[in-house]
matplotlib code that plots the C-alpha trace (Angstrom):
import matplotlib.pyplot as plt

x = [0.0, 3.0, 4.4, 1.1, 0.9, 4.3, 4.5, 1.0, 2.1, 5.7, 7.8, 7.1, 2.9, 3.3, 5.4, 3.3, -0.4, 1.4, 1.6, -1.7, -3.1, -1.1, -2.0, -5.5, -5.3, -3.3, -5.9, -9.1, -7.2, -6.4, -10.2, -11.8, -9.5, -11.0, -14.5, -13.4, -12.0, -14.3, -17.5, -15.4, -14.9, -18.4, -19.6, -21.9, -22.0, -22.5, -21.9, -24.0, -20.9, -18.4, -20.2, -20.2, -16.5, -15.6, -18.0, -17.1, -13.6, -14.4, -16.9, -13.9, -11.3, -13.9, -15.0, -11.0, -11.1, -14.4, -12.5, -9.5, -11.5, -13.6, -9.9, -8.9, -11.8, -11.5, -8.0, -8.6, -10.7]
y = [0.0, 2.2, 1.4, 2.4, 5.1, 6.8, 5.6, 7.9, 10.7, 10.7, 10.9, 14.0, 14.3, 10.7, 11.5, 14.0, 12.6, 9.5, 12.2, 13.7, 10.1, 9.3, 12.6, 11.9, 8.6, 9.6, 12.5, 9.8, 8.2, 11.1, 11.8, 8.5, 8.6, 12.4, 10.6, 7.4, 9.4, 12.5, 10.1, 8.4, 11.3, 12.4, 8.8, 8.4, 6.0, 7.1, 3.9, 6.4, 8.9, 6.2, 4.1, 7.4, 7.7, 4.6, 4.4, 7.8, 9.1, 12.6, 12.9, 13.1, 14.9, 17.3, 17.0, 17.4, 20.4, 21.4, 20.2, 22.6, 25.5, 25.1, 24.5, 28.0, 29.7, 28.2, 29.1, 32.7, 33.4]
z = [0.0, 0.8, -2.1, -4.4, -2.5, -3.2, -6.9, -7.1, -5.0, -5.0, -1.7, -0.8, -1.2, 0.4, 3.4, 3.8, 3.4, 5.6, 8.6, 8.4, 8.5, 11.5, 13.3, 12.9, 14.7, 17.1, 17.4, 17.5, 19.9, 22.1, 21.9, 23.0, 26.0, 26.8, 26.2, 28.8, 31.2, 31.8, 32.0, 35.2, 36.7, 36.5, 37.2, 34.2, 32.1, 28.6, 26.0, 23.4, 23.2, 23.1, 20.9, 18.3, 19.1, 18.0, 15.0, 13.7, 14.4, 14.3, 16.9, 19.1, 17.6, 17.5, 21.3, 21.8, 20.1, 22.4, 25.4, 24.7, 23.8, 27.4, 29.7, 27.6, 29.0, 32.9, 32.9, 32.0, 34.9]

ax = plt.figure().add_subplot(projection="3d")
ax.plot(x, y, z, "-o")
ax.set_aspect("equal")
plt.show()
């Protein structure tokens, strides 16, 4: 697959597209472990929002995104 993929892109387009493919798992991942662990500290169990998490890998990037935005604002005051 490597292979196909830098004999289409060349090495630069695929070092490059290989990156942004790892960053976004490591991104999912980094998510559904925000998900896990701030339903344990609230004691809730919420297999809906994990269940999405797993199903659709940007449901969490993008409630890491939320999450950052929201520490940003408690830090400030």
């Amino acid at each position: 697959m490597l292979q196909a993929l830098y004999q289409t892109f060349g090495f630069p387009l695929a070092l490059l597209l290989s990156f942004v493919v790892f960053m976004l798992v490591i991104l999912w991942l980094a998510g559904l472990a925000g998900l896990v662990i701030s339903q344990q500290e609230e004691h809730t169990s919420k297999p809906l929002s994990i269940l999405l998490g797993v199903l659709f890998p940007f449901y969490p990037m993008g409630w890491l995104v939320w999450d950052m935005i929201q520490e940003r604002r408690r830090y400030r005051e």
